[in-house]
N, C-alpha and C positions, 0 to 999 in steps of 0.2 A: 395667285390672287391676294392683292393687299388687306391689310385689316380697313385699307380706307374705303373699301370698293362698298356702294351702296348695298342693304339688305334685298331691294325686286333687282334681280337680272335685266341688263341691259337689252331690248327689244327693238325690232325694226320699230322707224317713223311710225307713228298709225294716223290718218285723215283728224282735223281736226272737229273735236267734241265727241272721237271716240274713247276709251280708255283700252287699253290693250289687257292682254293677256300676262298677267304679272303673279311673283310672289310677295307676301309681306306678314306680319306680326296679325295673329288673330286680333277681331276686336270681341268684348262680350256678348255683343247680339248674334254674333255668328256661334254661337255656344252649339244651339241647336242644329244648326247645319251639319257641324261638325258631328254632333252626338249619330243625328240621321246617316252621313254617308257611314260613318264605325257601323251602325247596326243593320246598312244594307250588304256593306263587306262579310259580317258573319252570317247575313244570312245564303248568301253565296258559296259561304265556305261548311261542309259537313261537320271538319275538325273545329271550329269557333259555333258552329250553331246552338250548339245546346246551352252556349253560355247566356243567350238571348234571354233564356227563361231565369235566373235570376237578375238581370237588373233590365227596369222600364228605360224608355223614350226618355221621359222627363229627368229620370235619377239619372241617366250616363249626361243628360244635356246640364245638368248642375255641378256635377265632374269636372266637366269642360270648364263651365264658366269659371267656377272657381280654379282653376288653374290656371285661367286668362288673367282674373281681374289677383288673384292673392297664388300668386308661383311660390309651389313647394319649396323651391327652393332657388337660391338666388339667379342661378344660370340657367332656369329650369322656359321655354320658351315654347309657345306653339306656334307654326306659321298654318296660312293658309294661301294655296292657288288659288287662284279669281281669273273669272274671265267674262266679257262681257255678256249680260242678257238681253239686249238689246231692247231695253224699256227705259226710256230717257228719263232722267234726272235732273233737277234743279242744281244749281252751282251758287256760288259765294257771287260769281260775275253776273252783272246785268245781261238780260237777250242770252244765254249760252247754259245749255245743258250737256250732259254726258252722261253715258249710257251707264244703267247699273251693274253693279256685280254681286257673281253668285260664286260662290263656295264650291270648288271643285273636286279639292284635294286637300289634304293637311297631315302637316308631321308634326309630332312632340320631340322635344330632345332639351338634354342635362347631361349632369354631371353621370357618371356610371358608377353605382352601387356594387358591382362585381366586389366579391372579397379579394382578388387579385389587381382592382383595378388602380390606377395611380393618380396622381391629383389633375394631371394634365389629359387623362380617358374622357370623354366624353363618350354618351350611347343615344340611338336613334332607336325612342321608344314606341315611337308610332311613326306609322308611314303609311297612307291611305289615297290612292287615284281611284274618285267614285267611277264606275264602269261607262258612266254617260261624260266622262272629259278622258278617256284614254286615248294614245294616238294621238295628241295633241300637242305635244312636246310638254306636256304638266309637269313629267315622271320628272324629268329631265332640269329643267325651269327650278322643281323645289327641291332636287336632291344639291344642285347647285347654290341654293338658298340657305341648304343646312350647315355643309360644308364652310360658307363662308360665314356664318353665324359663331360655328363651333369655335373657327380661327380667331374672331372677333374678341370670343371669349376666353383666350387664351389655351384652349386645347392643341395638343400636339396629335393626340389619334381618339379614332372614335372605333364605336362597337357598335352590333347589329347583333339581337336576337333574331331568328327568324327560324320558320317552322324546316321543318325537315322534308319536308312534303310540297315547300313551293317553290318548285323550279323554276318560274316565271320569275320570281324578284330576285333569286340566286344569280339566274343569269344576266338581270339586269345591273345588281350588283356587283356580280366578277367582272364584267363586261366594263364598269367605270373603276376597276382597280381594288376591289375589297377581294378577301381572301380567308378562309375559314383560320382560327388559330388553335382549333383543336379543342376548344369548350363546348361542353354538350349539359342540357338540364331538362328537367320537365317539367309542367307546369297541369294542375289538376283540375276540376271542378270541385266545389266544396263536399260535394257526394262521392268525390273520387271516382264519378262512374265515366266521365271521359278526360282522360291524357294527352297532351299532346307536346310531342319530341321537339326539340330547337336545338340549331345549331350556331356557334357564335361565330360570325362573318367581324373582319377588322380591316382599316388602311390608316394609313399613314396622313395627317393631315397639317404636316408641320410645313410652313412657309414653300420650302426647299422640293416637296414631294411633288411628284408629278404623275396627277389623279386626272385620269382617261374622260373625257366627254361623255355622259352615258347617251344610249341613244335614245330615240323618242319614246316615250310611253306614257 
């Protein structure tokens, strides 16, 4: 994949005045969307649950925005899946609307902080398919959005924390060519009363590398 290849993945035709099922750069208003699928993920999850209890709805969806509208850091980017809700929208064109979009999924990714990490690492710090767009090809559609994002930005390899305990995204991950490199941390509550283990997944995303299709999710 070139650095020229657009940021949404190229998709079947779709009828016209529909919008298809695509990736792209958050904008601010979707702040909230974003914050809402993160805190139905932890609520799903037992190991992320208890973090619900210190930060609100509002405080994680301020998070967001300001990461959307002022990035920590120069490479610093979120996308989000869309896909259509099928409630018609006005357009720029006279006579012609298109259908709107909701918020399905969304990753953060930058540069990688690792003390080992190199100037060319990039790391995928969030990565979220809300439960009601899975099976859709979402997983799939923004892991391929990342990828070409990272390259965009000049990285040669990226990093994945990920929990020790979710065998679902491991194998969605080994499955498109990532592989553990042997880093392991853990990450606390401020109470230290729950832990939770991570292991670092890594691939190769330099021009040359040849990273597997993952499959739908």
């Amino acid at each position: 994949m070139s650095h020229d290849r657009p940021l949404t993945p190229q998709l079947p035709s779709t009828p016209p005045g529909q919008t298809p099922a695509s990736v792209r750069l958050a904008m601010p208003v979707e702040a909230l969307q974003i914050a809402e699928i993160q805190r139905r993920a932890w609520l799903a999850d037992p190991a992320q649950k208890p973090f619900l209890a210190q930060v609100s709805l509002d405080e994680m969806a301020e998070v967001w925005h300001a990461a959307i509208v002022r990035p920590p850091l120069a490479h610093f980017r979120v996308l989000v899946a869309t896909e259509p809700t099928g409630r018609p929208e006005a357009t720029d064109a006279p006579d012609q609307t298109r259908l709107a979009q909701r918020v399905v999924g969304f990753a953060a990714i930058g540069p990688s902080d690792d003390p080992d990490a190199g100037p060319r690492d990039a790391e995928v710090a969030e990565f979220i398919i809300d439960a009601m767009g899975r099976d859709r090809g979402h997983g799939s559609r923004l892991m391929n959005a990342v990828v070409d994002t990272m390259r965009a930005d000049g990285y040669l390899r990226a990093v994945w924390w990920l929990r020790t305990t979710d065998d679902g995204l491991r194998g969605f991950l080994e499955g498109a060519g990532w592989a553990p490199d042997g880093a392991h941390r853990e990450l606390s509550t401020d109470d230290e009363s729950v832990t939770i283990k991570q292991v670092r997944l890594h691939s190769d995303i330099s021009e040359h590398s040849d990273i597997s299709e993952p499959g739908a999710h």
